[in-house]
PyMOL Python script that loads the backbone (N, CA, C, O; Angstrom):
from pymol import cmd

cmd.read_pdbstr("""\
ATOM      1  N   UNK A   1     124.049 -15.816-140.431  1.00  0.00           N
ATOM      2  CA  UNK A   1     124.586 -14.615-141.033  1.00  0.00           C
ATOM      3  C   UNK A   1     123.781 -13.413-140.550  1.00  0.00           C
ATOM      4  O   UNK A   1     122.556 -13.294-140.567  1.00  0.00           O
ATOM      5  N   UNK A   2     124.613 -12.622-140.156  1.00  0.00           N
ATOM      6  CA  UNK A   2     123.958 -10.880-139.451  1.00  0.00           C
ATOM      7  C   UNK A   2     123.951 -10.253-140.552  1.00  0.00           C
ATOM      8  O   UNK A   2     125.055  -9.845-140.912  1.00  0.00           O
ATOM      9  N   UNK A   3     122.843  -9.974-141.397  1.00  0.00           N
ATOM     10  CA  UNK A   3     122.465  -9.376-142.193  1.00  0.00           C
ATOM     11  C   UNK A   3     122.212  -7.676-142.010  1.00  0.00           C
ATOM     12  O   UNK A   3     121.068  -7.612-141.561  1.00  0.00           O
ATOM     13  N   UNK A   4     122.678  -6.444-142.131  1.00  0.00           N
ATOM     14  CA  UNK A   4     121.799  -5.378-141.238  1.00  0.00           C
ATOM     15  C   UNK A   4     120.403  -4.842-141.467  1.00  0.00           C
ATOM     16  O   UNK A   4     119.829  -4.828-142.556  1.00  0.00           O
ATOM     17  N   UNK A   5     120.013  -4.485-140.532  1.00  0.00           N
ATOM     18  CA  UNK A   5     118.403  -4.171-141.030  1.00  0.00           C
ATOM     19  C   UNK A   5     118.517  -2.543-141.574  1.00  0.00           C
ATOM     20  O   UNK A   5     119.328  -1.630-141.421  1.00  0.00           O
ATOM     21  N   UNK A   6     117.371  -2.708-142.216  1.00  0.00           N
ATOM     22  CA  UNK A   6     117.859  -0.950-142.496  1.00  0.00           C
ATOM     23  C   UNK A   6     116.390  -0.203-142.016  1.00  0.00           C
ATOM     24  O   UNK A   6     115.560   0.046-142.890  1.00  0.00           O
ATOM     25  N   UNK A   7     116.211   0.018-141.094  1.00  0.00           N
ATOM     26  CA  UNK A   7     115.363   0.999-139.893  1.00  0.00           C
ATOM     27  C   UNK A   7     114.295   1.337-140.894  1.00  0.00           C
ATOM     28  O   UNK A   7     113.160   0.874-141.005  1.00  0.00           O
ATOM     29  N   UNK A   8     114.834   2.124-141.500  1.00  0.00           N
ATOM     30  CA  UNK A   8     113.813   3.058-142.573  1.00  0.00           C
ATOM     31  C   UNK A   8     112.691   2.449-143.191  1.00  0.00           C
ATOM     32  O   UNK A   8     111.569   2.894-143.429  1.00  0.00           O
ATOM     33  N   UNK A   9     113.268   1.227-143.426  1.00  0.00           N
ATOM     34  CA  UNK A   9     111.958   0.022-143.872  1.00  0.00           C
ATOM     35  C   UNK A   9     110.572   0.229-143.279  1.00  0.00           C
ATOM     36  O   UNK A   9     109.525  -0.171-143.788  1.00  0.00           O
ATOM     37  N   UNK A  10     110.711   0.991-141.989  1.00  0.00           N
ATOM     38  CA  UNK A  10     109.621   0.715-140.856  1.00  0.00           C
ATOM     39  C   UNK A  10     108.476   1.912-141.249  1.00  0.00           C
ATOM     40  O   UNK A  10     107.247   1.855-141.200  1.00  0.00           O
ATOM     41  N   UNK A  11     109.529   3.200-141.725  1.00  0.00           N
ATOM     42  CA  UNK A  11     108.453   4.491-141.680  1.00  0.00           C
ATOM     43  C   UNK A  11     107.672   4.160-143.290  1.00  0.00           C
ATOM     44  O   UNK A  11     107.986   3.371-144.181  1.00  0.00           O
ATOM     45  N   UNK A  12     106.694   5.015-143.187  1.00  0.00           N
ATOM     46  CA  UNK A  12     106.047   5.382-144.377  1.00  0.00           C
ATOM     47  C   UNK A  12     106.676   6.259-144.987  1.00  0.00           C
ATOM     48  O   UNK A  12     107.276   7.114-144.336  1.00  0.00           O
ATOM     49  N   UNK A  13     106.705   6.271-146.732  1.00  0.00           N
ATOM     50  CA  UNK A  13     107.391   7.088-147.420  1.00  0.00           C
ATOM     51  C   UNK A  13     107.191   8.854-147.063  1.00  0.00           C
ATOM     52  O   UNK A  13     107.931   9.804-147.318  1.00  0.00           O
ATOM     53  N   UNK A  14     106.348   8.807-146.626  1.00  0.00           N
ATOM     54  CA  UNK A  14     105.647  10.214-146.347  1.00  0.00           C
ATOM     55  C   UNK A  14     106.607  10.581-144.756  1.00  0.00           C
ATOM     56  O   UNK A  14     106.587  11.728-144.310  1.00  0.00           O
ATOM     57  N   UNK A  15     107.058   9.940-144.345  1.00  0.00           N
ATOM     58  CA  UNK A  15     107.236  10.098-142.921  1.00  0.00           C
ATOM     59  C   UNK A  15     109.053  10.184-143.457  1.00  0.00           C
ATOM     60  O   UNK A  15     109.706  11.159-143.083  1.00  0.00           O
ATOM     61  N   UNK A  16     109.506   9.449-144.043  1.00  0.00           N
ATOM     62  CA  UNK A  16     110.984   9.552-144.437  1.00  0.00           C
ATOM     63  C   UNK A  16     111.042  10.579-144.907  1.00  0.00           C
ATOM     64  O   UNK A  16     112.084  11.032-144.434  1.00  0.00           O
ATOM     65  N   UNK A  17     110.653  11.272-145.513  1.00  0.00           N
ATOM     66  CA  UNK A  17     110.158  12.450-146.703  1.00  0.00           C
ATOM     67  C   UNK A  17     110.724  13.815-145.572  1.00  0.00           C
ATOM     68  O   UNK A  17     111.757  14.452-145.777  1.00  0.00           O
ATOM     69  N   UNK A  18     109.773  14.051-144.374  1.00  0.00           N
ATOM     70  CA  UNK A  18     109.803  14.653-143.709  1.00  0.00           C
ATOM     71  C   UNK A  18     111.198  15.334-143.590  1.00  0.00           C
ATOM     72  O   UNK A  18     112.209  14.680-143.846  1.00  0.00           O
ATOM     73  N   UNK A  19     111.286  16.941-143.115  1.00  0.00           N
ATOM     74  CA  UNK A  19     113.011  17.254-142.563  1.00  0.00           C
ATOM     75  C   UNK A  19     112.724  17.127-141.208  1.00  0.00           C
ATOM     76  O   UNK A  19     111.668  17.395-140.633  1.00  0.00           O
ATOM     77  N   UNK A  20     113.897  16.635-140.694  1.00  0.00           N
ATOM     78  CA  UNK A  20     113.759  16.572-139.205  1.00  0.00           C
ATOM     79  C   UNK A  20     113.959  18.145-138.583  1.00  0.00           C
ATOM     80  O   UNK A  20     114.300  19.229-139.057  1.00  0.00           O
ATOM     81  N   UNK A  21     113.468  17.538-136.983  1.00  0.00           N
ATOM     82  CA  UNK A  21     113.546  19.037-136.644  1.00  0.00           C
ATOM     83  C   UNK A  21     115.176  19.178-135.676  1.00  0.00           C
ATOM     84  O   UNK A  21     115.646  18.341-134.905  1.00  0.00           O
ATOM     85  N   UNK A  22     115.711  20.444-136.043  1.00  0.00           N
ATOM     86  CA  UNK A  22     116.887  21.307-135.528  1.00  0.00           C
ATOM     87  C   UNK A  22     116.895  22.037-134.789  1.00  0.00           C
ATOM     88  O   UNK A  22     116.088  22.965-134.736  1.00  0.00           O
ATOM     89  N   UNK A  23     117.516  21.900-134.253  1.00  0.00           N
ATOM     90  CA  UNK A  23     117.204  23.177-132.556  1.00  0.00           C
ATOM     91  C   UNK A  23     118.320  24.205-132.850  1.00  0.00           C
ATOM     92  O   UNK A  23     119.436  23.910-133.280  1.00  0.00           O
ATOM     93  N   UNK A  24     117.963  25.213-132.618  1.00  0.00           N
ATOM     94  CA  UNK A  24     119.023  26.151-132.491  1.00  0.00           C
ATOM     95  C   UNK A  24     120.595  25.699-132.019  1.00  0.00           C
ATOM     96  O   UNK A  24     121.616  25.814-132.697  1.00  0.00           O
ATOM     97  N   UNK A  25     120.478  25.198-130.772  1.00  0.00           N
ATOM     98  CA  UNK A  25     121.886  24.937-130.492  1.00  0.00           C
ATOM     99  C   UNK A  25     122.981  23.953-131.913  1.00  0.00           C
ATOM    100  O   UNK A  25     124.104  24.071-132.405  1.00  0.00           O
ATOM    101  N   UNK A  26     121.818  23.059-132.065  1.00  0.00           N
ATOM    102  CA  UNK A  26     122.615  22.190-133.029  1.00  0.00           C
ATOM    103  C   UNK A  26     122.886  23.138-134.896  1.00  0.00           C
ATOM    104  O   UNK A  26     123.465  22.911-135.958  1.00  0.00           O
ATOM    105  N   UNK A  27     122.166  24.035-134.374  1.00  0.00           N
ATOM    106  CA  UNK A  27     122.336  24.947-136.131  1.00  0.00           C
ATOM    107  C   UNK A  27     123.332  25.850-135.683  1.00  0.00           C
ATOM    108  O   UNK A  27     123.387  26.830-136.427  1.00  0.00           O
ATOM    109  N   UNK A  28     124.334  25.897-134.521  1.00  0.00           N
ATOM    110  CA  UNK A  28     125.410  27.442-134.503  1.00  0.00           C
ATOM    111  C   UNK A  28     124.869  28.201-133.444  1.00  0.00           C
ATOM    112  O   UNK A  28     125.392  29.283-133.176  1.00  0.00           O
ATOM    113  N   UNK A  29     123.656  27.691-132.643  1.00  0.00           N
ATOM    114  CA  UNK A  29     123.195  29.310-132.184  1.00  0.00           C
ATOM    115  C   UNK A  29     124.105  29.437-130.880  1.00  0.00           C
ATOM    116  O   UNK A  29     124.375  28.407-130.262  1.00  0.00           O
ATOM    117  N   UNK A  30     124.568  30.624-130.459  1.00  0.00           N
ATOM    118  CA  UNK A  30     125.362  30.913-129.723  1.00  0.00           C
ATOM    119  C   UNK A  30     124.794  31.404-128.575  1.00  0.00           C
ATOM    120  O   UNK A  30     125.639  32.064-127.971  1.00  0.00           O
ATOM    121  N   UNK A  31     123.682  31.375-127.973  1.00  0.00           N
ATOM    122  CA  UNK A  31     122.720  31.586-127.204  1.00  0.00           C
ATOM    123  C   UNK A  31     123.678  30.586-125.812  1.00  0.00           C
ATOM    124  O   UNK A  31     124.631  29.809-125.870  1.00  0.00           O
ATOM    125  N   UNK A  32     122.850  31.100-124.696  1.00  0.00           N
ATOM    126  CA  UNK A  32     123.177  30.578-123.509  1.00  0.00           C
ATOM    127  C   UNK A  32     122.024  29.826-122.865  1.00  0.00           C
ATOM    128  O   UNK A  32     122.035  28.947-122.003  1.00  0.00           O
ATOM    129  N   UNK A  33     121.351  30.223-123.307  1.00  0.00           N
ATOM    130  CA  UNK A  33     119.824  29.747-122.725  1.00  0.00           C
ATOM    131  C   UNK A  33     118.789  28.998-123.786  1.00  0.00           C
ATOM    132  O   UNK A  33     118.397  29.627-124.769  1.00  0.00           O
ATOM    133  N   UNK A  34     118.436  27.870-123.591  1.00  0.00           N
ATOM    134  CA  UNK A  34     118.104  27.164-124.692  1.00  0.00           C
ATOM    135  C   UNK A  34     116.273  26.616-124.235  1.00  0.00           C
ATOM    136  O   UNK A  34     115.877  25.526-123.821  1.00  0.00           O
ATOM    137  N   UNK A  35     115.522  27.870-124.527  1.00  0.00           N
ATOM    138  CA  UNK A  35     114.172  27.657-123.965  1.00  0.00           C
ATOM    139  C   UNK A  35     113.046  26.723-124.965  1.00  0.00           C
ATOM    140  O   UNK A  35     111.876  26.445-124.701  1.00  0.00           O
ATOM    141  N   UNK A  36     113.827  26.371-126.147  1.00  0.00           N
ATOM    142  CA  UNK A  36     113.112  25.656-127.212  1.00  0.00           C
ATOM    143  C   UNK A  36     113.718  24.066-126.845  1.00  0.00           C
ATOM    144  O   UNK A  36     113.643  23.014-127.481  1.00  0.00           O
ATOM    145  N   UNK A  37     114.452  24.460-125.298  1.00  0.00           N
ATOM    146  CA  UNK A  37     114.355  22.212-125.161  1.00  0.00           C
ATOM    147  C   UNK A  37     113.963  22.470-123.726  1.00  0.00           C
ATOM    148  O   UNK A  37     114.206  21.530-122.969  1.00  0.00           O
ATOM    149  N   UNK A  38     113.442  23.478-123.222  1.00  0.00           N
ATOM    150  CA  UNK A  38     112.629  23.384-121.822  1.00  0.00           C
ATOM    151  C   UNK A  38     114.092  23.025-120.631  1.00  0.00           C
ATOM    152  O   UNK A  38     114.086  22.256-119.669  1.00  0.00           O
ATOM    153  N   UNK A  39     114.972  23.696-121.028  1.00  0.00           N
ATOM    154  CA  UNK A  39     116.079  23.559-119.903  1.00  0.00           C
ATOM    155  C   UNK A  39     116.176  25.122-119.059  1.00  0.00           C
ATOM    156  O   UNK A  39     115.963  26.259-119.480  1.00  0.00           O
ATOM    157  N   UNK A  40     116.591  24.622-117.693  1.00  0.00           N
ATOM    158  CA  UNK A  40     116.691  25.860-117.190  1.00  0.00           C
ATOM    159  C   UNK A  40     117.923  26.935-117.713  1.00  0.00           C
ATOM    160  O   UNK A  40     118.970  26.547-118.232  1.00  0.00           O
ATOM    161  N   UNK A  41     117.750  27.637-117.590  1.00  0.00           N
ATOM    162  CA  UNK A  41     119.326  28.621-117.970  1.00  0.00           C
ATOM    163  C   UNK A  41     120.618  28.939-117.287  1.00  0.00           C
ATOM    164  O   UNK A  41     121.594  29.486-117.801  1.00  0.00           O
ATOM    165  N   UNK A  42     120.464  28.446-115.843  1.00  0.00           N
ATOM    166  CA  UNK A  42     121.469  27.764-115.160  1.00  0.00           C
ATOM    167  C   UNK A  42     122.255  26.685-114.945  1.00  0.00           C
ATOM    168  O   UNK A  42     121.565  26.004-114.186  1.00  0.00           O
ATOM    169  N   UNK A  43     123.102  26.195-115.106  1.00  0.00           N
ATOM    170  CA  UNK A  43     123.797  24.974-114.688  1.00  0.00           C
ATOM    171  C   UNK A  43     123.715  24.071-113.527  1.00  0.00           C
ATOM    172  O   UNK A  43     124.532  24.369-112.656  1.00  0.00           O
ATOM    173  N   UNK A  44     123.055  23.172-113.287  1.00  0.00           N
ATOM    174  CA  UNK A  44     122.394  22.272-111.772  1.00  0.00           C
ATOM    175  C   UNK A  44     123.332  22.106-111.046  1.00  0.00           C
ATOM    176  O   UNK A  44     124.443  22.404-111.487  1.00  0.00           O
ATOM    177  N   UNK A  45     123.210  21.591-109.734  1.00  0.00           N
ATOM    178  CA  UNK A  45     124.582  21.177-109.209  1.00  0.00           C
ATOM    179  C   UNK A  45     124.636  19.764-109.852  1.00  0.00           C
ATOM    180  O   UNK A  45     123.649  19.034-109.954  1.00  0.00           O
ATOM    181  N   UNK A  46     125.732  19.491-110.221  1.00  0.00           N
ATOM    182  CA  UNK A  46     125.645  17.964-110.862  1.00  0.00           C
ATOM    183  C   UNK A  46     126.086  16.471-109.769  1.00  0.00           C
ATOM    184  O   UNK A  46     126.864  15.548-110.009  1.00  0.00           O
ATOM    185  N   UNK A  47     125.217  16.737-108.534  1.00  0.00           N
ATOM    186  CA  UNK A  47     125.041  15.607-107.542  1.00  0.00           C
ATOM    187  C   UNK A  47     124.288  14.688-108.248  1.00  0.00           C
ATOM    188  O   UNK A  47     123.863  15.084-109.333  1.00  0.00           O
ATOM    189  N   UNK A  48     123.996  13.484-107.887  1.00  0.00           N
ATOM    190  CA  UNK A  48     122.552  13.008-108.166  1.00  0.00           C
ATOM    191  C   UNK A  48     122.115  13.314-106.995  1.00  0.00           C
ATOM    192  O   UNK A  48     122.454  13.165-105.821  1.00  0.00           O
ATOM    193  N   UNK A  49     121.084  13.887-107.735  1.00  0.00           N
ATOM    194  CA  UNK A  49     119.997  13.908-106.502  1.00  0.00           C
ATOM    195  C   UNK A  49     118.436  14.278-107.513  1.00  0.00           C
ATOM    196  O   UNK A  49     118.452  14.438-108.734  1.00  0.00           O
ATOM    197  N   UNK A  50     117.117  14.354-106.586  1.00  0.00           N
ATOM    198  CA  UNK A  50     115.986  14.089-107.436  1.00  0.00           C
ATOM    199  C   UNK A  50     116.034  15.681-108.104  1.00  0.00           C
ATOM    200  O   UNK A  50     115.460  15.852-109.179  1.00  0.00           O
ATOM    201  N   UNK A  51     116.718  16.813-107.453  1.00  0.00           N
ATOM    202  CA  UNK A  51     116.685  18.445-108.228  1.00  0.00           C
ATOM    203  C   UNK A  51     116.877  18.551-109.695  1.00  0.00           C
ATOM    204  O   UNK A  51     116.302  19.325-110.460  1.00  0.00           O
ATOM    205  N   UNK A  52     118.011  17.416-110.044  1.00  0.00           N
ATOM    206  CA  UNK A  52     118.839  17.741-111.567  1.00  0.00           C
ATOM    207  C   UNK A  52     118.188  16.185-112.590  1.00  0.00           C
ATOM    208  O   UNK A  52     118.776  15.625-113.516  1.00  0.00           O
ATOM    209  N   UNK A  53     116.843  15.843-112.001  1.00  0.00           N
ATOM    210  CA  UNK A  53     116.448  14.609-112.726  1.00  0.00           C
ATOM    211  C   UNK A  53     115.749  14.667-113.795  1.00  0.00           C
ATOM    212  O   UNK A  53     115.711  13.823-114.691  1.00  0.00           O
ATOM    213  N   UNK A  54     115.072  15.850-113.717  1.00  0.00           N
ATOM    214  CA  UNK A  54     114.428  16.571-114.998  1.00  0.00           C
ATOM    215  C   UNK A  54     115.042  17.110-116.323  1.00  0.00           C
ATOM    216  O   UNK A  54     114.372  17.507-117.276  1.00  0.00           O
ATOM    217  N   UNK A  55     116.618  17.068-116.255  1.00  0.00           N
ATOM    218  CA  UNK A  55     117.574  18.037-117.289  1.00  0.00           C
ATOM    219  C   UNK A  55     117.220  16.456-118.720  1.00  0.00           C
ATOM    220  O   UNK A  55     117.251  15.229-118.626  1.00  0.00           O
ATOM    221  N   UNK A  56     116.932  17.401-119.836  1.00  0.00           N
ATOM    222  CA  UNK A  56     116.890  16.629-120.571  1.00  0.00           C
ATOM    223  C   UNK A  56     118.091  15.507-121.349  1.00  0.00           C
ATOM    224  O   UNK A  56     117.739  15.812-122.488  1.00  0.00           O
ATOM    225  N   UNK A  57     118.868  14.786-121.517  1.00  0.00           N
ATOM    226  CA  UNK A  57     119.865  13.722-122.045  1.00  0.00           C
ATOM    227  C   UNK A  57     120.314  14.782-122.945  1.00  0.00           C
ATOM    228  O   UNK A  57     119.660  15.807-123.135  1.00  0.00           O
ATOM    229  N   UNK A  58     121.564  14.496-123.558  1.00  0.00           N
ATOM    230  CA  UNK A  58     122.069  15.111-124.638  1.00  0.00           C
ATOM    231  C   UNK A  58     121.386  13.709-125.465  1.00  0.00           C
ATOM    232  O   UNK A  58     121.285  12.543-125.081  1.00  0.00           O
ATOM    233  N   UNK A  59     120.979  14.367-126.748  1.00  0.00           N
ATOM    234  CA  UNK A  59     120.585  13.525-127.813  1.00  0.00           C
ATOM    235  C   UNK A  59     121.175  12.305-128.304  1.00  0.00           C
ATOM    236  O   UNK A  59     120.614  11.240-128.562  1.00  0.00           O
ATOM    237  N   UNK A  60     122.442  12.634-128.398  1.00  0.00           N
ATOM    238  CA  UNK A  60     122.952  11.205-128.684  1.00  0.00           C
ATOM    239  C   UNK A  60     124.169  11.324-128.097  1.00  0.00           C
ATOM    240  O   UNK A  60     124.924  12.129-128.643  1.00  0.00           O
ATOM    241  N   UNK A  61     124.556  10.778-127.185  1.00  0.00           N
ATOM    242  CA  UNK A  61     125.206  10.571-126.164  1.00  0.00           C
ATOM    243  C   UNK A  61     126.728   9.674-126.281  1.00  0.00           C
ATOM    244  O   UNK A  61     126.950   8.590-125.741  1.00  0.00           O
ATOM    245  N   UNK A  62     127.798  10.568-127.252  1.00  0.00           N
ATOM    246  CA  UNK A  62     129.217   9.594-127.571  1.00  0.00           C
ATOM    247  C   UNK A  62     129.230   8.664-126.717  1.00  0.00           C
ATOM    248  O   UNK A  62     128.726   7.566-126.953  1.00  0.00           O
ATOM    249  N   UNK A  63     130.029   9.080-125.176  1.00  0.00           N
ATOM    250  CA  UNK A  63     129.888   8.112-124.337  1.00  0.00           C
ATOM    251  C   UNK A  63     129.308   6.904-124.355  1.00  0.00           C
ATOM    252  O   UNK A  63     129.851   5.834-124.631  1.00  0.00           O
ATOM    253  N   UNK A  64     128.276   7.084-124.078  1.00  0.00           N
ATOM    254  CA  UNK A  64     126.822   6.139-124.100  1.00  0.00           C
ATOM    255  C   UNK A  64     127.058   4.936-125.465  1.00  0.00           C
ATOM    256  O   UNK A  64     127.350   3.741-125.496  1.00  0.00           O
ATOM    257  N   UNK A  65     126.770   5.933-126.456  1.00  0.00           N
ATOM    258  CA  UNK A  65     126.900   5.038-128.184  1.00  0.00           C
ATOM    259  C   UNK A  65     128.120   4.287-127.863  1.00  0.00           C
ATOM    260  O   UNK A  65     127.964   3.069-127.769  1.00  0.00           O
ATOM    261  N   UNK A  66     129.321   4.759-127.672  1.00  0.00           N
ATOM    262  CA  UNK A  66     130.653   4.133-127.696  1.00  0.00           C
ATOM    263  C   UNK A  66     130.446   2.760-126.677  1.00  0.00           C
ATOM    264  O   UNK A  66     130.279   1.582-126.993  1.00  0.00           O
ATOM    265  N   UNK A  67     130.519   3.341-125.461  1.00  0.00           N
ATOM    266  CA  UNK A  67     130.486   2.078-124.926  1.00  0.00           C
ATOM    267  C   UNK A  67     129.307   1.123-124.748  1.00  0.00           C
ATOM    268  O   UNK A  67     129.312   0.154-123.988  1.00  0.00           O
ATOM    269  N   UNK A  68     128.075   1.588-125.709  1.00  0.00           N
ATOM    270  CA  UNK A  68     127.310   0.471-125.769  1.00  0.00           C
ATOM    271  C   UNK A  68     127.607  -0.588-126.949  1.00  0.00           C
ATOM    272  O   UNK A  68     127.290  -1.777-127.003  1.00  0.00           O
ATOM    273  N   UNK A  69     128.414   0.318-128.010  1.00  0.00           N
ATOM    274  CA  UNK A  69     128.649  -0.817-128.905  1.00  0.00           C
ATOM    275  C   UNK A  69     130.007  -1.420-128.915  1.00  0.00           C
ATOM    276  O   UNK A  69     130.388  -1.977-129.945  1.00  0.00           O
ATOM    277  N   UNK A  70     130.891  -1.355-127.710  1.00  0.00           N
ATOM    278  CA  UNK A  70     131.630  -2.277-127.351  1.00  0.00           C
ATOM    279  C   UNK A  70     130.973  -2.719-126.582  1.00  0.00           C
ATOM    280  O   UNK A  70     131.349  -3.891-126.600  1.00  0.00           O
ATOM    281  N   UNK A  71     130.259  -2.660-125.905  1.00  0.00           N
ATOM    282  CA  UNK A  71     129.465  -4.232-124.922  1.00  0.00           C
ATOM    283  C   UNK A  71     128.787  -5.185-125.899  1.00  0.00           C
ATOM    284  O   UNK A  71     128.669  -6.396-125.716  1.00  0.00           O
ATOM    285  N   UNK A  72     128.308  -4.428-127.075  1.00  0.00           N
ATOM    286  CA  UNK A  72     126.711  -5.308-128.101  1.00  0.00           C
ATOM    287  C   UNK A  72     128.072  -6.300-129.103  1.00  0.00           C
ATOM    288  O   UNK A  72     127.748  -7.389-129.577  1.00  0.00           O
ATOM    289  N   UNK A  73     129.834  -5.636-129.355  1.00  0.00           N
ATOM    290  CA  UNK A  73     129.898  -6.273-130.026  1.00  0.00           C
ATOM    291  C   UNK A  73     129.442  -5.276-131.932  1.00  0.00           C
ATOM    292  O   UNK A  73     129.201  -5.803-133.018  1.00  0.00           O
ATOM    293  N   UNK A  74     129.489  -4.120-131.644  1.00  0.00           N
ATOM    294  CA  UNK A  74     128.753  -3.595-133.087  1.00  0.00           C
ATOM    295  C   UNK A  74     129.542  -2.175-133.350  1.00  0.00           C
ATOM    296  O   UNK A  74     130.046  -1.525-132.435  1.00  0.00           O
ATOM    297  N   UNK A  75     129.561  -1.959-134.125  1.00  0.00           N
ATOM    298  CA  UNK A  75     130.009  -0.437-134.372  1.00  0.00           C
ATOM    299  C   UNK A  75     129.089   0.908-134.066  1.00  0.00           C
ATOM    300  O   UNK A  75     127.915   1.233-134.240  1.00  0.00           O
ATOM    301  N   UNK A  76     130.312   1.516-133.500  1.00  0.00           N
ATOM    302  CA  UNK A  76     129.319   2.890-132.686  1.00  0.00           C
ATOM    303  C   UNK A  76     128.118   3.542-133.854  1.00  0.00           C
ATOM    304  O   UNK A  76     127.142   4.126-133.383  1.00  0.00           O
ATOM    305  N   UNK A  77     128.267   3.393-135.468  1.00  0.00           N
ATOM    306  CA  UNK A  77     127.292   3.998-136.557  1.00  0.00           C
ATOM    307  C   UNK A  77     126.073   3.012-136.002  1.00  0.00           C
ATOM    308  O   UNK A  77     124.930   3.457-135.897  1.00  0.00           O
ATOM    309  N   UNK A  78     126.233   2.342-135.832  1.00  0.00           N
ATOM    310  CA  UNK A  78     124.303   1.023-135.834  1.00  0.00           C
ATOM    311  C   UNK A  78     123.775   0.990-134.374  1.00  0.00           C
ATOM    312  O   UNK A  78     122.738   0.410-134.052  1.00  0.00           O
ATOM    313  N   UNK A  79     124.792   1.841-133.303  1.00  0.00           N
ATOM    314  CA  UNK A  79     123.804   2.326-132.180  1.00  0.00           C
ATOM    315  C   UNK A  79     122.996   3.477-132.238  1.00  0.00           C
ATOM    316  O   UNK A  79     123.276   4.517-132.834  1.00  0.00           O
ATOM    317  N   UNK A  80     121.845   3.207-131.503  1.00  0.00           N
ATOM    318  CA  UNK A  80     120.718   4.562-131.763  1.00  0.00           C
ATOM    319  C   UNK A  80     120.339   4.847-130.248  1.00  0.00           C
ATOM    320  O   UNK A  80     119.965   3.972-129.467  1.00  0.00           O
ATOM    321  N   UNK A  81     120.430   5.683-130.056  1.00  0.00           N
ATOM    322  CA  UNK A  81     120.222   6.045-128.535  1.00  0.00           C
ATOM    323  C   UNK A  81     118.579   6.883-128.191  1.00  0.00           C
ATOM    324  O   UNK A  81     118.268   7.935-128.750  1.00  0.00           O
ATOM    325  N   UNK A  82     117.745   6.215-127.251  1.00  0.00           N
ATOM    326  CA  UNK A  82     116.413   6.943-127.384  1.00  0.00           C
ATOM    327  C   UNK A  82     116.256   7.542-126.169  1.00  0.00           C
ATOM    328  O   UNK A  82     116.783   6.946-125.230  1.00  0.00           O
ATOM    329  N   UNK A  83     115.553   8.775-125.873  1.00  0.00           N
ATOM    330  CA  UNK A  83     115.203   8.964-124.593  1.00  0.00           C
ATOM    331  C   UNK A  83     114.129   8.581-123.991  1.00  0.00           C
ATOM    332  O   UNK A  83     113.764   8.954-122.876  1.00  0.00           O
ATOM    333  N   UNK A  84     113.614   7.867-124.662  1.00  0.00           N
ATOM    334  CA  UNK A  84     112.468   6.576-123.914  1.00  0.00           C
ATOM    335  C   UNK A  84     111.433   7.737-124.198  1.00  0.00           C
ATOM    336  O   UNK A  84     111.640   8.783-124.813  1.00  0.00           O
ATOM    337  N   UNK A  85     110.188   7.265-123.558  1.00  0.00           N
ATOM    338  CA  UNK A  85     109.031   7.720-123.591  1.00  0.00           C
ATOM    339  C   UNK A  85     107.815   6.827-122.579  1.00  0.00           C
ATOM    340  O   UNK A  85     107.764   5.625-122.320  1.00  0.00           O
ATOM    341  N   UNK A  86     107.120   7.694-122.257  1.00  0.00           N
ATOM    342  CA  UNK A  86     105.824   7.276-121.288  1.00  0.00           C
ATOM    343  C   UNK A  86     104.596   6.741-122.460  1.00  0.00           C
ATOM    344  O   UNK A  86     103.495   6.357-122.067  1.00  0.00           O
TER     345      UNK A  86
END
""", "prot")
cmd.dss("prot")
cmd.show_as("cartoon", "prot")
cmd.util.cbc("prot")
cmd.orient("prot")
């Protein structure tokens, strides 16, 4: 039986507690240039190539969520999408 886990179990109450942080774009801001996520203010050419490798992921990525939880078998709510880390 697949029981679900519930994530939150993991943080400390103090850490759940917390408000997360909001970026302008995601609060309405109507800005063009978004220097509080370190993106340039131009649009890259969208080749791959190593120039446009630095643009940061959109946060949570429909695409991505959707068709990862038709491959896992799970509903798109219980995918979590990370941008990894060093």
């Amino acid at each position: 039986m697949n029981t679900p886990f519930d994530i939150t179990l993991l943080a400390r109450k103090n850490v759940r507690q917390l408000t997360p942080y909001q970026s302008a774009r995601r609060l309405g801001g109507n800005g063009s240039v978004w220097l509080n996520a370190n993106e340039y203010p131009t649009a890259p050419d969208f080749t791959f190539n190593e120039k446009n490798l630095n643009r940061y992921p959109e946060c949570q990525p429909v695409n991505v969520i959707n068709r990862y939880a038709a491959y896992a078998g799970v509903q798109p709510e219980q995918v979590l999408v990370s941008r990894g880390c060093r």
